[in-house]
N, C-alpha and C positions, 0 to 999 in steps of 0.2 A: 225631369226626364227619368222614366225608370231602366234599370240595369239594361233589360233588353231591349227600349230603344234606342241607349246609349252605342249597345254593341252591335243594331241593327246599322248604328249610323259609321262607325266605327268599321264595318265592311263592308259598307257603299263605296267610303272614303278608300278602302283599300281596293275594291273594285275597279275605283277610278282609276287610282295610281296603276294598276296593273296593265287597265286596258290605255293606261298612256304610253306605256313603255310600250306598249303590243303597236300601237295605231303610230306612234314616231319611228320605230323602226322598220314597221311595214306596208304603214297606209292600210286606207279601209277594206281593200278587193281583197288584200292578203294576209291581215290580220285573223286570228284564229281564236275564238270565243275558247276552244280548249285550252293555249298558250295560256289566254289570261287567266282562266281556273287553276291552272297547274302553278302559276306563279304566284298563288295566294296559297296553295294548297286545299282548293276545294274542288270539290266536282261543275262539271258544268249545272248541271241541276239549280244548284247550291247559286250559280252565279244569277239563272235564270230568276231564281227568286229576287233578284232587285233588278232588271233587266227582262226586258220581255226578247231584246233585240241585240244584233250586235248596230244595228240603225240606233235602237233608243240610248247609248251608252254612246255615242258619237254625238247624236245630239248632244248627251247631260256637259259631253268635253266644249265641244262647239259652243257652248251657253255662258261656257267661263269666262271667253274671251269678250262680252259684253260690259264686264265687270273693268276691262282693261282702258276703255274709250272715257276718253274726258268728258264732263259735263257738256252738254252743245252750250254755246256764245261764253265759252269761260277763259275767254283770253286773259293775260296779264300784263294790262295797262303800260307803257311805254316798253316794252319791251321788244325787239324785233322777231317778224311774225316765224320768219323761220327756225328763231331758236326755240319755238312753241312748237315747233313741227318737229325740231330733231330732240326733244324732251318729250316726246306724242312718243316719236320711234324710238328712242332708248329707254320708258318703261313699258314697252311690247316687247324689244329683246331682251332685256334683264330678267321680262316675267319668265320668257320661255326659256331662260336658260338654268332660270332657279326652280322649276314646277314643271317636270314630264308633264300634267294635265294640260300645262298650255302651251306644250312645246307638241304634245299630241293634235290639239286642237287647233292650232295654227298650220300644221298638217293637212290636217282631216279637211280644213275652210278652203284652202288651196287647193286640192288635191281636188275638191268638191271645183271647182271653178275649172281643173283641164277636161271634168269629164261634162260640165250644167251646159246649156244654151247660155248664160249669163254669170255675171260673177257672185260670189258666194256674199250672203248677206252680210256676215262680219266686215268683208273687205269694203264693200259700198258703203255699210254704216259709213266704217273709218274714215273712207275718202269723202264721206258728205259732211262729217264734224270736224274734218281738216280742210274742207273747204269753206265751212262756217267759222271757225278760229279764224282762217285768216282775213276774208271778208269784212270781219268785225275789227280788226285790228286795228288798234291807234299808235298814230295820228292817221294812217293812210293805208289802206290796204294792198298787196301786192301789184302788179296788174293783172297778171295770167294764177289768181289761187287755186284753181281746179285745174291746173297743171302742175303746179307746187304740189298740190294732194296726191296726184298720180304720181306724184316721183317719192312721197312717204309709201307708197304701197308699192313700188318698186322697188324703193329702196330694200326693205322690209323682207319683202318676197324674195330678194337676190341673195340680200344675209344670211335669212334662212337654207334656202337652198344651195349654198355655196360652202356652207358652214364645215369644217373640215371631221366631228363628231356626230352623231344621233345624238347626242346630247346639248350641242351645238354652241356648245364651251366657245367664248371669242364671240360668240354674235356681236351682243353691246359695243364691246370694242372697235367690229368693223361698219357697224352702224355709226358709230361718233366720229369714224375716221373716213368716211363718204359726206356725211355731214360736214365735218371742220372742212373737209376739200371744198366741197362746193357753195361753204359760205364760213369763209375763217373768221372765226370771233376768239374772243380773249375766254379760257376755261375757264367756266363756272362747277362750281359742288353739287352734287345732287343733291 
């Protein structure tokens, strides 16, 4: 890679961060393409040259959260299916509380779903490979596992938006502590 596309990558990367902190603190309608220039210290111009959009830069955030979803049918053999569910939802809270990108984007997906006809594609992903995890589960699968799914993406969505920071410091914690309530098991390590 040479130097300048090192450092074209290198202000993408800072791009993103910028327009995470802009899209977590104020959602997509009131976000401000300036803010996040101004928070890099470049012009908006400067921004538009890796962004055609404040849409395409909400995508690139919205995109990350793909990378968060488990493999489909990749349960873990005797194990019970809900503690694959609240290890689903405690490395979605940890990501967003360690990475503005997907603490923006997890935003941006929801925020997308109070204003769409339907829910945001991230969230059905999630709830159709949390309803396939548990499905597959051995020995036996739930009864109701697309009700178990709808309650990791309530769960999730409640954390999120309950969360006492923009930064949303505690998520994880009150993610494992809705979990342990509604199904106490003996703690395990990450």
């Amino acid at each position: 890679m040479s130097k300048q596309q090192a450092r074209a990558r290198q202000t993408y990367q800072r791009a993103l961060d910028a327009a995470g902190t802009e899209f977590a603190r104020h959602g997509f309608a009131d976000a401000s393409l300036l803010r996040m220039a101004q928070r890099m210290n470049l012009t908006k111009g400067a921004l538009y040259g890796h962004f055609s959009s404040k849409g395409e830069i909400a995508a690139a955030l919205v995109a990350l959260l793909d990378e968060l979803l488990p493999h489909p049918a990749a349960p873990h053999p005797g194990t019970d299916p809900l503690t694959d569910l609240r290890d689903m939802a405690l490395t979605i809270a940890r990501a967003v509380e360690s990475d503005i990108q997907v603490n923006a984007a997890l935003r941006l997906a929801v925020d997308g779903a109070l204003t769409g006809e339907s829910a945001p594609p991230f969230l059905e992903e999630l709830r159709r490979r949390a309803t396939q995890l548990l499905e597959t589960s051995t020995p036996a699968p739930p009864a109701e596992p697309a009700v178990l799914a709808d309650l990791l993406v309530v769960v999730l969505v409640g954390a999120y938006y309950t969360a006492p920071t923009l930064q949303r410091s505690g998520m994880s914690t009150r993610v494992q502590a809705i979990w342990d309530a509604l199904a106490p098991h003996p703690p395990r390590t990450p």
